[in-house]
Residue frames relative to the residue before (quaternion, step in Angstrom):
aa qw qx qy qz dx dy dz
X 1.0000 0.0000 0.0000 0.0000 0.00 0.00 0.00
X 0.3159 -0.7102 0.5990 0.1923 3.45 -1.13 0.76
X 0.0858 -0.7906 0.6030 0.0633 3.46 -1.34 1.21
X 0.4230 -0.7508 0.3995 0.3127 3.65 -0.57 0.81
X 0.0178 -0.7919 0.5682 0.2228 3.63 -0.17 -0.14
X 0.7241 -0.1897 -0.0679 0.6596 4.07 0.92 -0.52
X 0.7773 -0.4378 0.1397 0.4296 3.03 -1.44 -0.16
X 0.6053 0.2422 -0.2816 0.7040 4.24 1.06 0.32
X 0.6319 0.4209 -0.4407 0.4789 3.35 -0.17 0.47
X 0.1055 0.7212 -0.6791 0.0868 3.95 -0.77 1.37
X 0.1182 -0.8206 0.5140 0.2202 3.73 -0.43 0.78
X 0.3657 -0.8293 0.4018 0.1309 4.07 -0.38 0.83
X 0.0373 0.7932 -0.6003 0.0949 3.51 0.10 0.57
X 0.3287 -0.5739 0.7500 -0.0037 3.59 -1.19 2.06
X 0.6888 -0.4272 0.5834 0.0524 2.10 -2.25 1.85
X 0.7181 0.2820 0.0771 0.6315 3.81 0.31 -1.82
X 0.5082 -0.4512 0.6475 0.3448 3.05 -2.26 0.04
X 0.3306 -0.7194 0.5027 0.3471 3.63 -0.97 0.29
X 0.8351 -0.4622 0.2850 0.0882 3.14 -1.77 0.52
X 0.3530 -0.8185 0.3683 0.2644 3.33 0.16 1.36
X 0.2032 -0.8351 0.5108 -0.0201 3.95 -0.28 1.20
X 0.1566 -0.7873 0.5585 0.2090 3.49 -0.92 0.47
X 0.6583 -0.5873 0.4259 0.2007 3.81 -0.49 1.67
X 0.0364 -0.7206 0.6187 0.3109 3.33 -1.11 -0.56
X 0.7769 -0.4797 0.2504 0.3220 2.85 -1.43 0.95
X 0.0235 0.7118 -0.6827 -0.1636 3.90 -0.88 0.34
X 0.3233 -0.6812 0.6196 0.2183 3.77 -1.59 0.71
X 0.5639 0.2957 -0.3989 0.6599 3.87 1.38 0.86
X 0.1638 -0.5615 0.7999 0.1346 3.28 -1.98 0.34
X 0.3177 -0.7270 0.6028 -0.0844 3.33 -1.18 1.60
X 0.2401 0.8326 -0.4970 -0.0451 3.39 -0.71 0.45
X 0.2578 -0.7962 0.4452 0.3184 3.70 -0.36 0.60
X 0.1932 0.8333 -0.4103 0.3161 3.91 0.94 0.95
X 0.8267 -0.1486 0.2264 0.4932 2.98 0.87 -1.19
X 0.4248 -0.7301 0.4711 0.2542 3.68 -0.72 1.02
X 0.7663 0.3772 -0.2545 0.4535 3.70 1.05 -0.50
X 0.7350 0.3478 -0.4459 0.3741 4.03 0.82 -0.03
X 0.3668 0.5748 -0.5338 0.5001 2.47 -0.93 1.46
X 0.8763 0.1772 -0.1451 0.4239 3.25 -0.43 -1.43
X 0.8438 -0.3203 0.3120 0.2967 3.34 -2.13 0.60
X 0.8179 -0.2836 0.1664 0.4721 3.48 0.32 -0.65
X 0.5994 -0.7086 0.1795 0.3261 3.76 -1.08 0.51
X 0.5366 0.6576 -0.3483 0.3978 3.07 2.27 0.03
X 0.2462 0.8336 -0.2993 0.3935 3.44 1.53 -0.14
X 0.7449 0.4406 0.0417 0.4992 3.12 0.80 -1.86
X 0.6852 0.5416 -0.3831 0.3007 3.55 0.76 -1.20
X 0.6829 -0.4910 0.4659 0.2749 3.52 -1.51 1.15
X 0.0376 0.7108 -0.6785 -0.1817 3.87 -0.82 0.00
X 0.2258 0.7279 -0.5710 0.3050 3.24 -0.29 1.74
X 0.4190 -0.5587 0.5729 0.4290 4.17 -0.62 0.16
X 0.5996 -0.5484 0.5014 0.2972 3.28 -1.77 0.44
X 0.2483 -0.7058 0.5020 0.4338 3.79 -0.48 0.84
X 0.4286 -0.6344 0.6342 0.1077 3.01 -2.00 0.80
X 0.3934 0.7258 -0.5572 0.0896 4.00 1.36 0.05
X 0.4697 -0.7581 0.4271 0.1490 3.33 -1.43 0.44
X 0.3533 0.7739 -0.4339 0.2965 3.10 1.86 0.36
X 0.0217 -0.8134 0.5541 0.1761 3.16 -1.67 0.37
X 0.3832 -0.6959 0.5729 0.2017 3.74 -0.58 0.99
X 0.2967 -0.4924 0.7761 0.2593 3.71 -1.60 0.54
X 0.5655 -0.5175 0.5448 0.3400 2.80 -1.72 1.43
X 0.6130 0.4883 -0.5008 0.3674 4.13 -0.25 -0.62
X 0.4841 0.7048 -0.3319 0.3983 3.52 0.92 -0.65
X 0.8437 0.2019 -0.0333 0.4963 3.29 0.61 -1.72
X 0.3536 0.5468 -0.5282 0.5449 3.73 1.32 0.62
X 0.7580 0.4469 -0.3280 0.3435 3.79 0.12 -0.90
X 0.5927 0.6337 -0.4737 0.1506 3.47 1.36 -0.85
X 0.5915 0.6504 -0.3211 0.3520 3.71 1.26 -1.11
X 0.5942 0.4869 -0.3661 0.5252 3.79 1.10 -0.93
X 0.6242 0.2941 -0.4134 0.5941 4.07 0.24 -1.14
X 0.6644 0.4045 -0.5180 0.3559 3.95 -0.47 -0.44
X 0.7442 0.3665 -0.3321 0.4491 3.59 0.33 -0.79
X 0.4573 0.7020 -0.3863 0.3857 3.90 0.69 -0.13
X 0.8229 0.3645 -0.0228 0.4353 2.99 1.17 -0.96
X 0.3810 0.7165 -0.3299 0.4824 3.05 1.70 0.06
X 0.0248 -0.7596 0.6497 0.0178 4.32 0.52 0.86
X 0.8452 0.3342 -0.2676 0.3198 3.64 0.27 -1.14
X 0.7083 0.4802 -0.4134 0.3113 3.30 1.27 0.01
X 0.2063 0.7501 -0.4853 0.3991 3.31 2.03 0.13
X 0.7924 0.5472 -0.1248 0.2392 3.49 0.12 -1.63
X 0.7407 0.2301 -0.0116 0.6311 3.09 1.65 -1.69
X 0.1060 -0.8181 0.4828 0.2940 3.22 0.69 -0.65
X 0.3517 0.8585 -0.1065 0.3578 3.09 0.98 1.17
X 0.6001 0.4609 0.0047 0.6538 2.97 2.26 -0.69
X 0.3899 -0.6082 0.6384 0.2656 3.05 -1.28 1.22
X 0.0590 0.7921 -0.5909 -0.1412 3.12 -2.45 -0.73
X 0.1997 -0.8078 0.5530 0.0427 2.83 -0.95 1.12
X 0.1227 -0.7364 0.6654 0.0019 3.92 -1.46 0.60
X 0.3556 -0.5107 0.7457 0.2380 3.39 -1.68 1.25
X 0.1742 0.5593 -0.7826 -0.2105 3.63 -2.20 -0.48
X 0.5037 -0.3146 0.6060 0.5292 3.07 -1.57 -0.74
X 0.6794 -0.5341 0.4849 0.1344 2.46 -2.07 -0.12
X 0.4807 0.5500 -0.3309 0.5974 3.05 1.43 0.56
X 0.3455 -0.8181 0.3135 0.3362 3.80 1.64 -0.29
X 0.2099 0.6970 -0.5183 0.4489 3.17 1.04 1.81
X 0.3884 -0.7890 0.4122 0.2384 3.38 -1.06 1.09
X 0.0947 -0.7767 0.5611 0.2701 3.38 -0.72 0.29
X 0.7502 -0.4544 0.0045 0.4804 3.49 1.12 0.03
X 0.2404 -0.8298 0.4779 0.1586 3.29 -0.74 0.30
X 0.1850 -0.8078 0.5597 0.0019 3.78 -1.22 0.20
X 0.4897 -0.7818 0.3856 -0.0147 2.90 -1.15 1.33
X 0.3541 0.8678 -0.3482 0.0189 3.95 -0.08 0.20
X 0.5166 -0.4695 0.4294 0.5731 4.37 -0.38 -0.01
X 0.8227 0.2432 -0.1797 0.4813 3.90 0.67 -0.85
X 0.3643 -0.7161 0.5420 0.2465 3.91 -0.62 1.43
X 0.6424 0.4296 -0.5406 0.3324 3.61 0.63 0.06
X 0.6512 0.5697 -0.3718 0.3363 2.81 1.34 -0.66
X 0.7010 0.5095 -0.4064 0.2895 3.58 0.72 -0.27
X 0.5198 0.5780 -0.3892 0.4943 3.26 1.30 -0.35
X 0.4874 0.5033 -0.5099 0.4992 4.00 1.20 -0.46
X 0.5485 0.7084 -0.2894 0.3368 3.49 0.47 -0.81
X 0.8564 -0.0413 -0.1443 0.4941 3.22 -0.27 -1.57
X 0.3758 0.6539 -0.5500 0.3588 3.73 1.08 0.83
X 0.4300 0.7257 -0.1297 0.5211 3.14 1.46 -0.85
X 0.7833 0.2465 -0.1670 0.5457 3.10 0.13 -0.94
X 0.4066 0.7521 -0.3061 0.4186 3.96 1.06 -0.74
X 0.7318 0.1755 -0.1499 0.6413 3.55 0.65 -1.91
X 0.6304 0.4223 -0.5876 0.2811 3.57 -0.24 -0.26
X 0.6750 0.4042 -0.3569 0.5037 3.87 1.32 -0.82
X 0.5707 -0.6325 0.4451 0.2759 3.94 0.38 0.76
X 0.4234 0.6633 -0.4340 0.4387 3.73 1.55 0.68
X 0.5219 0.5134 -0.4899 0.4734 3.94 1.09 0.28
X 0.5972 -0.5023 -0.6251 0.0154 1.35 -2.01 1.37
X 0.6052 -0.5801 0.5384 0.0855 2.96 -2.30 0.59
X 0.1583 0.8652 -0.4637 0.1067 3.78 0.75 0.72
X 0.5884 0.3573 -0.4263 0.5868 3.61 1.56 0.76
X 0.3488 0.8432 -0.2086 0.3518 3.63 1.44 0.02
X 0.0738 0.8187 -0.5647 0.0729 3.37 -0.53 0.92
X 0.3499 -0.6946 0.6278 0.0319 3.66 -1.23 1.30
X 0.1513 -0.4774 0.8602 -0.0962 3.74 -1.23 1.53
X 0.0466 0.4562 -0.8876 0.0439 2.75 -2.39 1.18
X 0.6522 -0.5479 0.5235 0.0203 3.11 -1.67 0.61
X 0.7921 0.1520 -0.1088 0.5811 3.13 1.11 -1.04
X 0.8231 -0.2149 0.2037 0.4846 3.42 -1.12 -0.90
X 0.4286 -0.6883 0.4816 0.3326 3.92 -1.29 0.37
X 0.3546 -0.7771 0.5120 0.0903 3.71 -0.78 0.93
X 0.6554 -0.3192 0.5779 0.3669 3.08 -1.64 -0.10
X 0.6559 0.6154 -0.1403 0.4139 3.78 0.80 -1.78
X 0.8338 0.4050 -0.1686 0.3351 3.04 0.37 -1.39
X 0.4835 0.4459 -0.4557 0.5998 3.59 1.51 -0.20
X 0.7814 0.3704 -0.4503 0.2225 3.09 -0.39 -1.06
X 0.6420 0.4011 -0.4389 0.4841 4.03 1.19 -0.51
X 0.4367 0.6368 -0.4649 0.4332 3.81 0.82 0.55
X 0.6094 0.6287 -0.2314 0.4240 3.15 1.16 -1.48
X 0.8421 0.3846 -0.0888 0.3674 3.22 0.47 -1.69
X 0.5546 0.4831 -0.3530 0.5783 3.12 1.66 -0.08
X 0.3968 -0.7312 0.4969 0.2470 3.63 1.40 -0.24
X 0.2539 0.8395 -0.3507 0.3284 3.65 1.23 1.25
X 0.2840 -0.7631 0.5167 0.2647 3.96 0.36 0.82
X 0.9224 0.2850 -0.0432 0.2571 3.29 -0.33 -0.91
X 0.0965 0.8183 -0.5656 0.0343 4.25 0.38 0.14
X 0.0053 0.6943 -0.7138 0.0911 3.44 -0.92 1.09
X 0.3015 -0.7606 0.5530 -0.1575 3.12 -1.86 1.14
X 0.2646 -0.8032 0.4486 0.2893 3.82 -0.28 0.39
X 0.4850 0.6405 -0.2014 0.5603 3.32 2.56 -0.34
X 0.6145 -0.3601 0.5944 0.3735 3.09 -1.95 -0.61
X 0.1169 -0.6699 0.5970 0.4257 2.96 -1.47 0.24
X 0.5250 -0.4837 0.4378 0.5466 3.62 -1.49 -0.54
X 0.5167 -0.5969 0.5322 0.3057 3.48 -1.49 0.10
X 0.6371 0.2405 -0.5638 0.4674 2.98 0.86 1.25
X 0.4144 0.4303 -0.5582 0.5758 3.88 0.99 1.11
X 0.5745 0.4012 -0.4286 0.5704 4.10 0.54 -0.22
X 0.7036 0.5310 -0.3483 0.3187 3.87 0.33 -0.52
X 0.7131 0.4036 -0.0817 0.5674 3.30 1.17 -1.60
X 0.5214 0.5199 -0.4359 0.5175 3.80 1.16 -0.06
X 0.6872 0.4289 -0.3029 0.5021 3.62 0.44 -1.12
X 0.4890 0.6267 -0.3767 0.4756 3.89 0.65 -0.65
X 0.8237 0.4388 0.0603 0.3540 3.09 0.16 -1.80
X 0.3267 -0.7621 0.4353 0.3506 3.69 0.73 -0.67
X 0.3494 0.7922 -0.4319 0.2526 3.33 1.17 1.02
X 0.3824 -0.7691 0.4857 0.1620 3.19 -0.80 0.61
X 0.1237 0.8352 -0.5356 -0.0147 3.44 0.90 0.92
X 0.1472 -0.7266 0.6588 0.1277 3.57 -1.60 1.07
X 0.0038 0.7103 -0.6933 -0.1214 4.17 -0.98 0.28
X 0.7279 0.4567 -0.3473 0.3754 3.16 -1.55 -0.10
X 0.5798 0.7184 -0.3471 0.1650 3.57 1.02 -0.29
X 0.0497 0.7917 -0.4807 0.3738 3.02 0.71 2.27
X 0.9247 -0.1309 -0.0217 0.3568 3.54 -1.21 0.91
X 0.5619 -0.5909 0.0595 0.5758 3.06 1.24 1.39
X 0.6046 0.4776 -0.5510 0.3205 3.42 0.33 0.44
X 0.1376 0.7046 -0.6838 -0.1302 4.10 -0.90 -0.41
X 0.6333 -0.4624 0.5513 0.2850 3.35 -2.50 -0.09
X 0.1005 -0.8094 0.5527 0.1709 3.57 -0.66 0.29
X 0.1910 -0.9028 0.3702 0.1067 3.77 0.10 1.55
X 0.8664 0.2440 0.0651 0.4309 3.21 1.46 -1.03
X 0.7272 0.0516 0.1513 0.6676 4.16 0.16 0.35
X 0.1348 0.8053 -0.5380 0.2094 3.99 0.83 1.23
X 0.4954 0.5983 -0.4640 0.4259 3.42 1.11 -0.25
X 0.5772 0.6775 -0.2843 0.3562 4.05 0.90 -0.34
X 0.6855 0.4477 -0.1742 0.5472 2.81 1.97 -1.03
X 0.1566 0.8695 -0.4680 0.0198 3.68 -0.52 0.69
């Protein structure tokens, strides 16, 4: 039987268990985890972009609040608890919109996504909330959107602390009960 829960969102529940199936064989192993395991090496991957030079600055209170307005907005993960997210603001910590998804890169594709189609790229007054942990990924789709500032309720990896500092990113983690870490380009924060 099919149960609605919102208006995209149909939860399915089977009569039976389903039928044990034999796969076919694949000579790759895909995964939608991560943009770097896997490949040869991490320069492969690297963005070819200049380091942003925006001049914005953010009170630190500013970026404590982003995780509370980001998590407000989270309807489907109320339900499942299941879903990543990611949010653009200004720099003043207004939303411009956020988005929900099973994969946190994928939500930042999303409300980057949604950025260029609204003629807001690049976004050098612009600030990026993720839900989950900071990547390697996530700067670099910061980068290319040309984003100053990425905050996180996570760690990043030390290769997001690497390519932030490269780059002119302000990369924030930890950014939990008003307090957070500043890993990368802290002079942004005031």
């Amino acid at each position: 039987r099919f149960e609605r829960i919102a208006d995209d969102i149909v939860d399915v529940h089977l009569r039976s268990p389903l039928a044990r199936t034999r796969l076919p064989e694949r000579s790759t192993f895909a995964t939608s985890s991560c943009g770097v395991c896997g490949k040869v090496s991490i320069e492969s991957l690297r963005v070819r972009a200049a380091p942003i030079a925006s001049e914005v600055r953010v009170p630190a209170d500013v970026v404590a609040a982003l995780p509370d307005a980001l998590r407000a907005q989270q309807s489907v993960f109320d339900c499942t608890g299941g879903l990543h997210a990611a949010g653009l603001f200004s720099s003043e910590g207004d939303l411009w919109v956020a988005r929900e998804d099973v994969g946190r890169h994928n939500a930042v594709d999303k409300v980057v996504g949604w950025a260029l189609a609204a003629g807001r790229l690049p976004a050098p007054d612009a600030l990026l909330c993720v839900s989950g942990r900071l990547s390697f990924e996530i700067v670099q789709k910061a980068i290319a959107a040309r984003v100053p500032l990425v905050a996180a309720v996570s760690a990043p990896s030390t290769a997001a602390v690497d390519l932030a500092r490269e780059f002119g990113v302000t990369l924030c983690g930890f950014v939990r009960a008003g307090r957070f870490n500043c890993y990368a380009h802290a002079d942004r924060v005031c």
